[in-house]
C-alpha positions as CSV (number, residue, x, y, z in Angstrom):
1,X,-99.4,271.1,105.5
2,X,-97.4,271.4,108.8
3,X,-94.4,268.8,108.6
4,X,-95.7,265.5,110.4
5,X,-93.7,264.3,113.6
6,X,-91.8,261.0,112.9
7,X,-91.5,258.6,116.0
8,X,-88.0,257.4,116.7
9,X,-86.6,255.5,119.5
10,X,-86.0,256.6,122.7
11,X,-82.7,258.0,123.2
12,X,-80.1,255.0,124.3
13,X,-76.6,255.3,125.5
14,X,-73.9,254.6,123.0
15,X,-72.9,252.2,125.0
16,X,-75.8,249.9,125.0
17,X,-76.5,248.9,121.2
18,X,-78.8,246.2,122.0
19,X,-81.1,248.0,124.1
20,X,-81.2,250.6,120.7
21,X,-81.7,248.1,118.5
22,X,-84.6,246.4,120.5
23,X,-86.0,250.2,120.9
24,X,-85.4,250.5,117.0
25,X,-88.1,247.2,116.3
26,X,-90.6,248.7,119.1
27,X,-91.2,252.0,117.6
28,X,-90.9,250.4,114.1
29,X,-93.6,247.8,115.0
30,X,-95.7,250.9,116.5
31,X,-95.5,252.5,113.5
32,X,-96.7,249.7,111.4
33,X,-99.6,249.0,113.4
34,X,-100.5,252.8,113.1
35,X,-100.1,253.0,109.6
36,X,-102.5,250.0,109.2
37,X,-105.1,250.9,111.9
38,X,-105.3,254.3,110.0
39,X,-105.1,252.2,106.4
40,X,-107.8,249.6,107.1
41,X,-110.3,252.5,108.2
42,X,-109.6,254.6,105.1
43,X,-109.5,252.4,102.8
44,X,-113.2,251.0,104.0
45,X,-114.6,254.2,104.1
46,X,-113.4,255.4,100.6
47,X,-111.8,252.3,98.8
48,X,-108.2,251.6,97.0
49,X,-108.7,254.2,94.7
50,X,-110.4,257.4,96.5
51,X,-107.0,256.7,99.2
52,X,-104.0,258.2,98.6
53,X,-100.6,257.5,100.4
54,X,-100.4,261.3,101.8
55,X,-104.2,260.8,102.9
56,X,-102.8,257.7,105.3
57,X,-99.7,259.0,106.0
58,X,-101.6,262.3,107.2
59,X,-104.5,260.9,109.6
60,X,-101.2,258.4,111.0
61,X,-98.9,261.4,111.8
62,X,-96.7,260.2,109.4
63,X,-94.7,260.9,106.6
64,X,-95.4,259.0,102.9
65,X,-92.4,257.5,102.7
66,X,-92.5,255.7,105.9
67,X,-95.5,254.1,104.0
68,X,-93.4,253.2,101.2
69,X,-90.8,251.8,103.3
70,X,-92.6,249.3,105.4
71,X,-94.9,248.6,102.7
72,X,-93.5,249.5,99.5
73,X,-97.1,250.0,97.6
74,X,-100.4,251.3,98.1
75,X,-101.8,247.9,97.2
76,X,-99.3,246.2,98.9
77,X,-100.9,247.9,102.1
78,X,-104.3,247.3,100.9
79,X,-103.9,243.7,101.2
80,X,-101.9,243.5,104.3
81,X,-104.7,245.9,105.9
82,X,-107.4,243.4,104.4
83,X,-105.5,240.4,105.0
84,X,-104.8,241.6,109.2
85,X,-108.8,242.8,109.3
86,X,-110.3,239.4,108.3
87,X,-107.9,238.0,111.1
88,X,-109.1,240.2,113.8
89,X,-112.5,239.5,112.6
90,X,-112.5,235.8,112.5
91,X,-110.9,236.5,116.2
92,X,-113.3,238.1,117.5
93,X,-116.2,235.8,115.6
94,X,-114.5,232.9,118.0
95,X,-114.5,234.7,121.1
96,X,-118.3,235.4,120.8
97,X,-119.0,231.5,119.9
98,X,-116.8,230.6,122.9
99,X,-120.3,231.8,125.0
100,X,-122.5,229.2,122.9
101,X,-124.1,225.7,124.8
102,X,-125.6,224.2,121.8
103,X,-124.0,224.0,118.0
104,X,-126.8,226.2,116.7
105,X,-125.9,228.8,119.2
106,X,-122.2,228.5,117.9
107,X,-123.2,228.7,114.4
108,X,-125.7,231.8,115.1
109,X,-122.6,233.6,117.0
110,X,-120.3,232.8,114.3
111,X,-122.8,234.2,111.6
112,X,-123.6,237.4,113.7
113,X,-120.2,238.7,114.7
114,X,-118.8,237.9,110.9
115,X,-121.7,240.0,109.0
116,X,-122.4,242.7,111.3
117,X,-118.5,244.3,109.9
118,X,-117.5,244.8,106.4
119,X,-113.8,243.3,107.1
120,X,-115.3,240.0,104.9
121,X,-116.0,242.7,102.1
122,X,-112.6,244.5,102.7
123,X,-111.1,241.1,102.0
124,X,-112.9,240.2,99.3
125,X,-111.7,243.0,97.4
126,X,-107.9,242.0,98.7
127,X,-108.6,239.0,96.8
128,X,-109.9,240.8,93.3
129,X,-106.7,242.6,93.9
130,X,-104.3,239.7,93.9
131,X,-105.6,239.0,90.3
132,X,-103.8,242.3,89.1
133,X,-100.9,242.0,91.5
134,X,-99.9,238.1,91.7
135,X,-96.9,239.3,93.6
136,X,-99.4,240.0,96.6
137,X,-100.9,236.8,96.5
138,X,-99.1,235.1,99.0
139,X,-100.0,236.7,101.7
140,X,-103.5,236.3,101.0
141,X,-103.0,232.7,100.7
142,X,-101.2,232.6,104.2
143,X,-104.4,234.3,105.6
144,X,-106.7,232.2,104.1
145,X,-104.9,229.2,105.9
146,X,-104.5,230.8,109.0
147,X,-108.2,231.4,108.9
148,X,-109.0,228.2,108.2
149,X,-106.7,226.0,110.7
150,X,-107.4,228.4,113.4
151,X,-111.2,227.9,112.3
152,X,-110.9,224.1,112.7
153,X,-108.7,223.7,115.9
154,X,-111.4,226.2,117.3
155,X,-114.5,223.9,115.8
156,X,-112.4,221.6,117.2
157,X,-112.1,222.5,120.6
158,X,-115.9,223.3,120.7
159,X,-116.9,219.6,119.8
160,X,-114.7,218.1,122.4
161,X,-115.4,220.8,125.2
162,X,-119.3,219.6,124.8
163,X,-119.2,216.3,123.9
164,X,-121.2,217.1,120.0
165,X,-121.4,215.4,117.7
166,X,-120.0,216.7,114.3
167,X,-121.6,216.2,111.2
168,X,-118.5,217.2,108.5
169,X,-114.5,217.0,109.0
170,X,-113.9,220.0,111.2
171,X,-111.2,221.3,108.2
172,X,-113.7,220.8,105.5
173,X,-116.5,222.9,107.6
174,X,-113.4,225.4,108.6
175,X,-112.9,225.8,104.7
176,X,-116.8,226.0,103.8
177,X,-117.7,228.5,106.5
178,X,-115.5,230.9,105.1
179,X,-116.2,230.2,101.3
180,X,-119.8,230.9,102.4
181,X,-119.2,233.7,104.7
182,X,-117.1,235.5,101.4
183,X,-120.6,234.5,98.6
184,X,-123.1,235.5,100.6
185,X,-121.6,238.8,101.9
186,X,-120.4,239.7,98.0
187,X,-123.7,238.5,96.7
188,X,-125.2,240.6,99.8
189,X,-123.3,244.1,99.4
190,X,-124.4,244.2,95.9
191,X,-127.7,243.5,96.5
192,X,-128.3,246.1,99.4
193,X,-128.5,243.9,102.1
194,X,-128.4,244.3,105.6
195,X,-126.4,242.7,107.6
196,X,-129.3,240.8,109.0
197,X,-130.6,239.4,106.4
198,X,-127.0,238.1,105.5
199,X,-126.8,236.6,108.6
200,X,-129.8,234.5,108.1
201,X,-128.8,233.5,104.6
202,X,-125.6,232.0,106.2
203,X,-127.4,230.4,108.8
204,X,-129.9,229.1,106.2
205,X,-127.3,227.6,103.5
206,X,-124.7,226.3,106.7
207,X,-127.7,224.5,108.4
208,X,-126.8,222.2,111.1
209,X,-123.1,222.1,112.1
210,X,-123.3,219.4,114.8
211,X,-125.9,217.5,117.1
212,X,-125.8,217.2,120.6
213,X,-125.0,213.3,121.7
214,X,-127.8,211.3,122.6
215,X,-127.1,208.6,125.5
216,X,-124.8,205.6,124.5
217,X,-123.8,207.1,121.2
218,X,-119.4,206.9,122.1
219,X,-118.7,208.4,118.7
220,X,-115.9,210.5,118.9
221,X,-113.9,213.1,117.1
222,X,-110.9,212.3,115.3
223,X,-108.0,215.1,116.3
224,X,-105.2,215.6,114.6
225,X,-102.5,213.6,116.1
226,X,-105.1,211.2,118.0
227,X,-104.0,208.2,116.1
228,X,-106.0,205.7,118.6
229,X,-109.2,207.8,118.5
230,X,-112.2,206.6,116.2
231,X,-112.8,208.3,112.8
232,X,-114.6,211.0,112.7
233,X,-118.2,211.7,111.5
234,X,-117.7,214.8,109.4
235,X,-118.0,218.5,111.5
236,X,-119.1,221.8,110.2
237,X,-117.0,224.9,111.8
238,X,-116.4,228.4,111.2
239,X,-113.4,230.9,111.1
């Protein structure tokens, strides 16, 4: 195999070590990203074990051991690849909901954009992985929160932007969205399913996530840090 091209900085004067150094952490960072874009697509088309550091490192332009120095491991990569995927993912599942007018619309667009990708699977199997490899586990739990308070300032958002009214604490419906989202898409890959019929088994077992207001109900939602605002009723939410 013809020796693979290795990105370095742009050439700096000697005189100007911060500009290197800053040059340095942007090519470095570039790197990284590649090494993951490459790494999340392998490893979902042929799983942990039939990917091989020299397979990533060859469809990244890249040498193996620039693997093993930003990531040490294979599985350590694994994870990181999973972990950034469900990110995107749960991203992209708010962006689509952002388009909704009523909560069933936000719940539908929610369930759509998270099925119709296998990043909830790709996770999933980050997860199993942590079981074997507790020193990974960490960074799964980070994601997990991040997907869960970025889920519920979003639910959030929604509920005050419309004026709904919730029916669950927008953190608890954050935190059962995804624990749903991660069942039924297990429970569907091994059954065969398509990605439509998980979609309407999510939508089936979230039911209801809020209710428009009828006239004179002045319930409110409880933010965090709105002391002076009413309890809430509770708020089901997503991602």
């Amino acid at each position: 195999m013809a020796p693979r091209s290795v990105q370095t900085a742009p050439e700096t004067s000697a005189g100007d070590p911060k500009h290197a150094a800053r040059a340095t952490r942007s090519a470095g960072r570039q790197m990284r990203s590649r090494l993951l874009d490459v790494a999340s697509r392998l490893f979902k088309e042929r799983g942990l074990s039939g990917t091989s550091i020299s397979d990533i490192a060859a469809a990244a332009d890249a040498f193996p051991s620039q693997i093993t120095y930003y990531f040490r491991t294979k599985e350590a990569l694994f994870v990181e690849a999973a972990c950034r995927d469900v990110l995107y993912l749960a991203r992209a599942a708010e962006q689509a909901a952002l388009q909704a007018h009523t909560p069933r619309e936000y719940t539908r667009a929610l369930a759509e954009t998270v099925t119709a990708t296998d990043s909830v699977a790709f996770f999933t199997e980050a997860l199993t992985l942590t079981r074997r490899r507790p020193d990974l586990a960490p960074l799964v739990e980070r994601t997990i929160e991040r997907l869960h308070g970025e889920g519920m300032r979003a639910y959030a958002g929604q509920i005050e932007r419309h004026g709904w009214k919730t029916l669950r604490d927008p953190d608890a419906s954050s935190r059962r969205f995804w624990a749903l989202a991660i069942g039924v898409m297990v429970e569907g890959h091994a059954m065969g399913r398509s990605a439509e019929e998980m979609c309407s088994e999510m939508l089936r077992v979230l039911g209801d996530q809020a209710t428009t207001r009828t006239s004179g109900d002045n319930t409110g939602l409880r933010l965090v840090g709105d002391r002076d605002a009413p309890d809430s009723p509770d708020g089901e939410g997503s991602s």
